[in-house]
N, C-alpha and C positions, 0 to 999 in steps of 0.2 A: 603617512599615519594619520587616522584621523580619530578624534575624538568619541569615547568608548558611546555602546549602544546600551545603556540600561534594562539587564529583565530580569524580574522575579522570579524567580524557581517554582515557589509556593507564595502564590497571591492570596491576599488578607480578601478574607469576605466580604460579596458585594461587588467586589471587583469585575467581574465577570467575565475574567480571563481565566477560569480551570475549565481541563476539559479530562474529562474519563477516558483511559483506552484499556478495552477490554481484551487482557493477554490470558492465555492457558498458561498456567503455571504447574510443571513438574513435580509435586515436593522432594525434596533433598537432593535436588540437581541444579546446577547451573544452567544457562542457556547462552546461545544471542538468535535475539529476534529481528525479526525481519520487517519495516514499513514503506509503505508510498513515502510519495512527500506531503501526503496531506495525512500522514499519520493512521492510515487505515494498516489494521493489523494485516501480514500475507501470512505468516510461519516462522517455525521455530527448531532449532539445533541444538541438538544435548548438549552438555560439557561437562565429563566426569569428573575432570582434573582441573581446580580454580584458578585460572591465570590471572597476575597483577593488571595486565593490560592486550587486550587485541588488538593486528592490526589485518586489514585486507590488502593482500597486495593484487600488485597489477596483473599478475596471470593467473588468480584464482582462488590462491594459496590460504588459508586461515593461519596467522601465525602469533606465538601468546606467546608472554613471559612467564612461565609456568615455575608458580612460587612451592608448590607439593610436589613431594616426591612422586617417581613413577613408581612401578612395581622393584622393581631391584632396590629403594629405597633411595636414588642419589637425582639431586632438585634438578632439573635440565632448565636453562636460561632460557633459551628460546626453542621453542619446537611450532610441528605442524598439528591442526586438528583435523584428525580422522574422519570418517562417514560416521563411527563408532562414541562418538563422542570422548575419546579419550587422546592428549596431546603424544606426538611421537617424534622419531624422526629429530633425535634435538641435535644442535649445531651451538655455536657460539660458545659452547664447554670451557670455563676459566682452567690456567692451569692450575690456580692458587686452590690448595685442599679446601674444603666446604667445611664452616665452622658448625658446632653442634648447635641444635635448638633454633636454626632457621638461615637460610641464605645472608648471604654476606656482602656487603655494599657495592660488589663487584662483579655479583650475579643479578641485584635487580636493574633491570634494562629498561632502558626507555627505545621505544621503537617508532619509527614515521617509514611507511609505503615509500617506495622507491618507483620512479615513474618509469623506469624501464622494465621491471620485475624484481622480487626481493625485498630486501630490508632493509632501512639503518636502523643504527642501534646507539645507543650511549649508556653509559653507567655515569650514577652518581657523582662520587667524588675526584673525578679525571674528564680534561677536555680534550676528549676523542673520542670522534664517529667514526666507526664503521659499516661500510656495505657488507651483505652477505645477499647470495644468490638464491636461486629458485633453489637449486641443491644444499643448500646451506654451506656453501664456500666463500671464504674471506675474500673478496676482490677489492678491497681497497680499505685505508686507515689512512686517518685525517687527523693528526693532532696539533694543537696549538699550545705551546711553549710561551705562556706569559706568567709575569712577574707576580700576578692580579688572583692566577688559579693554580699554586703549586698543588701537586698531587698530594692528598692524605685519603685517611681513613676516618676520617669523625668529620658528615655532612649534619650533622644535628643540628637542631635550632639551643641556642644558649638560655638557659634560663641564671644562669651565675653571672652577674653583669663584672665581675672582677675577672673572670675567666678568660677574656678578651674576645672580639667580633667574631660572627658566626664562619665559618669558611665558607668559599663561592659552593655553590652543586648545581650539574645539568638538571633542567628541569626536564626542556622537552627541544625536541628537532623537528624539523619540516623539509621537504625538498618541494620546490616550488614548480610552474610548468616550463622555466626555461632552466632547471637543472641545477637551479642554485641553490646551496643546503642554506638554512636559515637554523640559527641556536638561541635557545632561551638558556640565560643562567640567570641564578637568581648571587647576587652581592649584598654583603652587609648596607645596610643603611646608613648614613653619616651619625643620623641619630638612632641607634639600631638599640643603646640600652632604656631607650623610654620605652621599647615593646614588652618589659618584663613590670609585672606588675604582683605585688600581694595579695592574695586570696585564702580566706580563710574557712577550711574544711572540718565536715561534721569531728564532734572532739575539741573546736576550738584552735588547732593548730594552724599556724602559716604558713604557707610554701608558697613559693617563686610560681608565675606563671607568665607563659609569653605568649603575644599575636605576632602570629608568621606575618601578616601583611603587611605590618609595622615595623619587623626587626630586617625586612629585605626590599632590596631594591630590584630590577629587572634589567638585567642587560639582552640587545638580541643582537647577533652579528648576521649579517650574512656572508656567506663563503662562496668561492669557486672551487669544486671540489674537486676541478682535473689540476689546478696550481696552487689549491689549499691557501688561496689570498684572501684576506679577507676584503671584500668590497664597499663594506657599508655598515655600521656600528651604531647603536643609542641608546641610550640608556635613561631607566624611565623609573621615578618612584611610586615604584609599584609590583608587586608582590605577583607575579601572572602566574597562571594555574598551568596552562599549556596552548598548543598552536592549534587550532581547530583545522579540521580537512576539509575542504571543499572542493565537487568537483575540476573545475578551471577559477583562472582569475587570479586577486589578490588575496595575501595570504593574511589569515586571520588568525586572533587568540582571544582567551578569558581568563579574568580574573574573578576571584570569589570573595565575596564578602555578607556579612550581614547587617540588618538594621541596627538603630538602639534597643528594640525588643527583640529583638533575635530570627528577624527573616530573611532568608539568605537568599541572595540575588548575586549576579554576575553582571560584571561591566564587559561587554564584546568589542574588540577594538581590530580597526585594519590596518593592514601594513602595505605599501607602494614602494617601493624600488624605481627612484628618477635620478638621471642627470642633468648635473647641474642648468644645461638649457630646458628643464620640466619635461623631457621623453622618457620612455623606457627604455633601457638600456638595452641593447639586441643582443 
């Protein structure tokens, strides 16, 4: 792990770090767009249907968490997108009935590419990945049974510091290029009720408000997911966002934050996997 890379999102003027890129924008569709690595635009793919998150996998596949209904009206967790730009094809279906008024902490997924083909997935408030295939078939479930992450339903941030610590939630997963699942959960902080602070809104009134990066901590494990050990743990204060993908190599994440006037910038930080003689583990 080495110590994070600082960048600005939106650089303050003068700075002379923005740069324009000119995209065709649809109106009232989504997209994903397509760049080099030097950021030259190539093209663009509809999206009728808004997913929470995209992922590409390895044999070609566009796979979303698809937070609107399809046409039959019922939310499909994960599916595939079309030539058509609309998501189909869903797999990963909870069995638990679908609450009214929006998906349920146990439909929204977190996904990382699978280096063979397929998916993992994770949901919120339960420490369990699972594989799904090019076909969208469960081939494996990974869960970890600690003291640290009992399973509920309330992954909220606390704004009632009487209420008690916030509970753990998967943030994000990654499988790395020698097959090793790596997890971000995010844990209450030791000092987790100084993130809740008074603010007072138009009218005069007070209400409770908190900073996520203050009220949590970041733990990241990484797994063997053929003996579901874990191999390697740390835990870090600081609030990460998620695992970034990279080609090969070592595995990366960000966290978000902003200035004291309010310019949001991310810390980029790497992660390495050695034993104890300084190699990488084979």
């Amino acid at each position: 792990m080495t110590p994070p890379v600082r960048l600005l999102l939106f650089p303050p003027p003068g700075s002379g770090a923005r740069r324009a890129l000119k995209i065709p924008i649809p109106w009232g569709n989504g997209r994903i767009s397509r760049f080099t690595k030097d950021f030259t635009y190539i093209d663009q793919r509809p999206m009728r249907t808004w997913p929470r998150s995209v992922v590409f996998t390895a044999n070609g596949l566009i796979v979303g968490n698809v937070s609107a209904p399809d046409p039959s009206g019922a939310f499909l967790p994960m599916a595939v997108l079309g030539a058509d730009g609309y998501f189909s094809r869903p797999f990963g279906v909870p069995e638990e009935p679908f609450e009214s008024g929006g998906p349920s902490v146990h439909q929204i997924r977190y996904m990382a590419r699978a280096r063979e083909g397929g998916v993992w997935s994770c949901v919120l408030p339960r420490y369990e990945v699972k594989h799904w295939d090019r076909d969208g078939s469960l081939t494996k479930s990974i869960s970890r049974e600690v003291d640290w992450f009992p399973p509920h339903l309330d992954p909220g941030e606390r704004v009632d510091p009487s209420a008690g610590p916030p509970n753990p939630k998967m943030r994000s997963i990654r499988e790395d290029d020698d097959g090793r699942l790596w997890t971000m959960v995010l844990v209450a902080d030791e000092d987790w009720k100084e993130s809740i602070f008074l603010h007072r809104v138009e009218g005069g009134a007070l209400v409770n408000l908190v900073v996520q990066e203050k009220q949590y901590d970041t733990k990241i494990e990484v797994i063997d997911p053929a003996m579901g050990e874990v191999l390697a743990e740390v835990t870090l204060p600081e609030a990460m966002t998620m695992f970034v993908r990279r080609p090969t190599g070592d595995v990366f994440a960000y966290s978000y934050h902003e200035t004291g006037v309010g310019i949001p910038y991310v810390d980029v930080w790497r992660f390495r996997l050695l034993v104890p003689d300084g190699q990488r583990p084979s």
